[in-house]
C-alpha positions in Angstrom: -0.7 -46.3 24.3 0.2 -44.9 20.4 -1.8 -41.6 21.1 -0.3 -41.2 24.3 3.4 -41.7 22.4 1.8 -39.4 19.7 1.0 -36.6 21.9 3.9 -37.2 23.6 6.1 -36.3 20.6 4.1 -33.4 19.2 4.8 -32.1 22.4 8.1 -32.7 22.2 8.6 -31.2 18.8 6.5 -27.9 19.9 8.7 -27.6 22.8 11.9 -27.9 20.5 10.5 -25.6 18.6 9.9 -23.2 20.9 13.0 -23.4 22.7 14.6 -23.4 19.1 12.9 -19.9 18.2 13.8 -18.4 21.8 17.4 -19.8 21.3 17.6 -17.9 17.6 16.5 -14.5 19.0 18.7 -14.7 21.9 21.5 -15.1 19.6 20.3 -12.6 17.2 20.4 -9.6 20.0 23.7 -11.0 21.3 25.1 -10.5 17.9 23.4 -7.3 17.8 25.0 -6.2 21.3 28.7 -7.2 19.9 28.5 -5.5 16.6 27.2 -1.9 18.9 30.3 -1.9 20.9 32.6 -2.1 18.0 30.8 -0.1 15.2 28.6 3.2 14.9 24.9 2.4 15.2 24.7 3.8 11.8 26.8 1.0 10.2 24.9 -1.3 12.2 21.4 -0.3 11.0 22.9 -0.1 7.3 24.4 -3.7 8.1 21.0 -4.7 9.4 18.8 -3.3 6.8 21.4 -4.9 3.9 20.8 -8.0 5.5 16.3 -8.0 6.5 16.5 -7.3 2.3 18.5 -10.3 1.9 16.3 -12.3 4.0 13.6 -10.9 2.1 14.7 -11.8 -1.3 15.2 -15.2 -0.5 13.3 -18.0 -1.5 
């Protein structure tokens, strides 16, 4: 019965993770969507770039 409630929540946590990671991009282009209807895609690629360098850098 403990490796069945083991597996059981390694599954669980994969899953969470998953849906976690899927969750995170989905938020990521809707963010992305809003900030196109309101600026030029120019600022947003500058805005974008500024921010994959920030991500980057950090540690």
């Amino acid at each position: 019965m403990g490796i069945d409630r083991r597996r059981l929540e390694n599954h669980s946590q994969e899953r969470t993770k998953e849906y976690l990671r899927r969750a995170s991009v989905t938020y990521l282009e809707c963010c992305v969507s809003l900030m196109l209807t309101h600026l030029p895609r120019e600022e947003v690629v500058e805005i974008l770039e500024q921010e994959a360098h920030l991500v980057r850098e950090f540690d």
